[in-house]
Residue, then its C-alpha position, 0 to 999 in steps of 0.5 A: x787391078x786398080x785399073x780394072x777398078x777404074x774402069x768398071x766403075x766408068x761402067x753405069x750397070x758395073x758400077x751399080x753392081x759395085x755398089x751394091x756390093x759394097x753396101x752388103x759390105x757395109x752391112x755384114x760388118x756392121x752385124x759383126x759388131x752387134x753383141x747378141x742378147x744375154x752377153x755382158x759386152x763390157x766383160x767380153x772387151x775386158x777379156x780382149x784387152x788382157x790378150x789372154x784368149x785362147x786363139x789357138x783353139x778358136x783361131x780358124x773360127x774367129x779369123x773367119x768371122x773376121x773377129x766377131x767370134x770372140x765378141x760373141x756378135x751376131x756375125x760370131x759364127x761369119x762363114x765357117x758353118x757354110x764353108x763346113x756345109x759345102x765341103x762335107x756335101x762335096x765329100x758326100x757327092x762322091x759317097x752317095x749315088x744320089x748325090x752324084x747323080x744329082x751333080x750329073x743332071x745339070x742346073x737342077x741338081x746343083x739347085x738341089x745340092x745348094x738347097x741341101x747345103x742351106x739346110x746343113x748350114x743350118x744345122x752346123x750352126x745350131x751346133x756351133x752356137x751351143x758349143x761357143x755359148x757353153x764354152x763362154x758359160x764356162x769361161x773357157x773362151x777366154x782362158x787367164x781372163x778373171x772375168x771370163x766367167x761373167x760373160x754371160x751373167x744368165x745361165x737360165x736354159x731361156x737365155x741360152x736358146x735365145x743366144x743359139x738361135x740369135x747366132x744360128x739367124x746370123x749365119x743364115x743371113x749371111x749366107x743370104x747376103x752372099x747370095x745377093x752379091x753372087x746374083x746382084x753383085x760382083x763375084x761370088x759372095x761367100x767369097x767376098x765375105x770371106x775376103x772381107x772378114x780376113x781383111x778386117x782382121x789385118x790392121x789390128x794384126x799389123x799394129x799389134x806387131x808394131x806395138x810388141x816390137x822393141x826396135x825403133x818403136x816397133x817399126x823395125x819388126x813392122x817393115x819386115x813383117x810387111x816385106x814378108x807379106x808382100x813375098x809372100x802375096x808374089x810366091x801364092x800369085x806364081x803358084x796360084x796362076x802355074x797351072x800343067x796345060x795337056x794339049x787335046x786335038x779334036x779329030x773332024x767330023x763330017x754331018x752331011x755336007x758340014x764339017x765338025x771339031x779339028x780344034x785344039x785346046x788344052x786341059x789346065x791342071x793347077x798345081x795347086x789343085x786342092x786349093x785351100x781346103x787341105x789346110x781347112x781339113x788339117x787344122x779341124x782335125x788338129x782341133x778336135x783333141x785339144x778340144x777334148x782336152x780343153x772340156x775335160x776336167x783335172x789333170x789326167x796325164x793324157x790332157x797334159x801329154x795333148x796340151x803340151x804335143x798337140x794344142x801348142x802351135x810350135x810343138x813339134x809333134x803338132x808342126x809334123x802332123x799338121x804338116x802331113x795331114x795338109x799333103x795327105x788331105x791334098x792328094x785326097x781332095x784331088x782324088x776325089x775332085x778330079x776323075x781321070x777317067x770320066x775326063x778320058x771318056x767325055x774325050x772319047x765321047x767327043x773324039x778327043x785325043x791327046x797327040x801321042x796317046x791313045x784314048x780311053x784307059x790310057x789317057x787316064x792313066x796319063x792324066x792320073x801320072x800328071x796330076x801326081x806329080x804335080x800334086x806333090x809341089x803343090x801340097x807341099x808349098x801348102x804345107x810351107x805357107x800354112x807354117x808361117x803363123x808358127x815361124x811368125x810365133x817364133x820369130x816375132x812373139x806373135x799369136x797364131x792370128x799373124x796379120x799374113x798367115x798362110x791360110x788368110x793369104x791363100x784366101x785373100x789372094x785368090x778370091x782377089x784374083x778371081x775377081x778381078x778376073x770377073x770384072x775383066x771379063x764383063x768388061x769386054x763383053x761391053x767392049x766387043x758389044x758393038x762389034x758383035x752387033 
């Protein structure tokens, strides 16, 4: 990787794309640390260093927008209503025939998906942002802080717009600075940002273990969290790059004097198919009633029942659940993501086959039996990482924001992975320039 590095930035137009990568960089931390009108910010660092916030709840959100979230910044909603957006228009494609079609139509109808996203985006983070301006007007963000109900000192309808549309302004520019470093930059840029909001959140993540340990100064509990990190980041790579290659021969064709096809090449079936988005799914829903709960008043015996079996993380109920929905929404997203039988039928269409099975509907049932049973190792080994915040909890006394928990590794490593890839592949082409001169 830093030999890729090394190399691209020996490259003038690569290491200008670099740059500019970085200065977006720059820039979209620095929007992370700008509190928005209306918020008391010495009442909001108050609340963060007595550690009392309720993570849990708001974890996924906060990581995301790589701690900004919790300071009520202009980056606090970071990337999460864009990454909400596009998989409900995922979904969507397959439900709507309109959507789908639009899908099937090439470069213009991608366009068109990508303008409905925006605007759904939009509209997400409207909604996020009078959700996370209520929630500190309530002083339920912070939960056990005595000056949580001072965040916002202005409770005027004026002051409560101006926040929400502040918010909703910061989402919308960040997913322009995506934008730019996709078509001036390296890699895709909501990846990146994402890469980058995670990342930010490791080193305090890090030294809070240090801090909280009790052998040798913290030290001790440090090196093991970091030899797990480091395990870890080898067992996602292997499962990441494993991947079921099915053969396909092309039969040849002959147009006119010309002879077409006769080549062999092969179809790479992840086994990590679904990637991270079953953990996205299984954590929102698992959200959703200790939300409720949260916002609900008195003492009802349903409230205590889901605050003590579904809004802690080491609950075993909550541990069980979440473990099932991650397999559940793997197979889900797979069955939707992936058509076996539109892949049978372009084969046809192009005189593909694979050796020893006959074209059309059983080539599909074929490829529908190969993705299940690698479908099944690869959502459970998504269940397994996406536990290690609350093995973490258990074992070390950390919050559910554990510097190396699986959702930030999956992330971290394959938007790593990809691109790097990026960058090797640019370099070659400038490699083979003067021979394919």
């Amino acid at each position: 990787m830093l030999t890729a590095f090394a190399r691209a930035f020996k490259t003038p137009d690569l290491r200008k794309k670099l740059l500019f990568t970085l200065g977006i960089i720059v820039i979209f931390r620095i929007g992370a640390h700008i509190p928005i009108p209306g918020v008391d910010y010495r009442a909001v660092q108050v609340c963060l260093d007595q550690a009392n916030a309720n993570q849990g709840l708001f974890g996924l959100v906060n990581m995301f927008s790589g701690g900004a979230l919790l300071q009520i910044t202009l980056f606090a909603l970071g990337i999460m209503p864009y990454i909400t957006a596009s998989i409900i228009l995922q979904l969507l494609t397959v439900v709507i025939p309109r959507l789908e079609a639009l899908k099937k139509e090439g470069q213009a109808g991608t366009a068109k998906i990508t303008q409905y996203t925006r605007y759904l985006t939009v509209a997400l983070a409207v909604l996020q942002g009078t959700g996370l301006v209520a929630t500190a007007r309530s002083g339920a963000l912070f939960q056990g802080c005595q000056t949580a109900g001072q965040i916002v000192p202005d409770r005027s309808i004026f002051t409560t717009i101006v926040m929400v549309i502040t918010m909703t302004a910061g989402t919308a520019t960040v997913m322009w600075l995506g934008e730019l470093i996709t078509d001036r930059g390296i890699g895709n840029g909501m990846s990146i940002l994402m890469f980058i909001s995670i990342a930010a959140t490791f080193p305090a993540g890090l030294w809070a273990i240090k801090t909280q340990g009790s052998l040798a100064g913290g030290w001790i509990e440090f090196g093991i969290v970091c030899a797990i990190g480091l395990v870890m980041i080898g067992l996602v790579v292997f499962v990441e790059q494993a991947q079921r290659r099915i053969p396909v021969q092309y039969a040849k064709r002959m147009i006119g004097r010309r002879s077409y096809g006769g080549s062999s090449t092969y179809i790479p079936l992840k086994v990590n198919q679904a990637g991270i988005i079953p953990v996205i799914f299984a954590s929102s829903l698992l959200y959703i009633p200790a939300l409720i709960a949260q916002f609900a008043g008195g003492s009802a015996g349903w409230k205590t029942w889901i605050e003590q079996n579904l809004a802690r993380p080491n609950a075993p109920l909550h541990i069980s659940l979440y473990f099932l929905l991650i397999i559940f929404f793997a197979f889900f997203y797979v069955a939707i993501s992936f058509n076996p039988e539109e892949v049978a039928d372009n084969m046809k269409k192009y005189g593909g086959f694979i050796p020893g099975i006959r074209a059309g509907r059983p080539t599909a049932e074929y490829l529908s039996y190969v993705l299940n049973r690698i479908t099944w190792p690869g959502s459970l080994y998504l269940g397994l990482i996406a536990l290690v915040p609350t093995m973490a909890l258990a074992g070390f006394g950390a919050d559910q924001n554990f510097p190396f928990g699986g959702t930030s590794i999956l992330i971290i490593v394959g938007v790593g992975l990809e691109t790097v890839k990026q960058i090797e592949s640019q370099l070659q082409q400038r490699n083979y320039e003067g021979f394919l001169r």
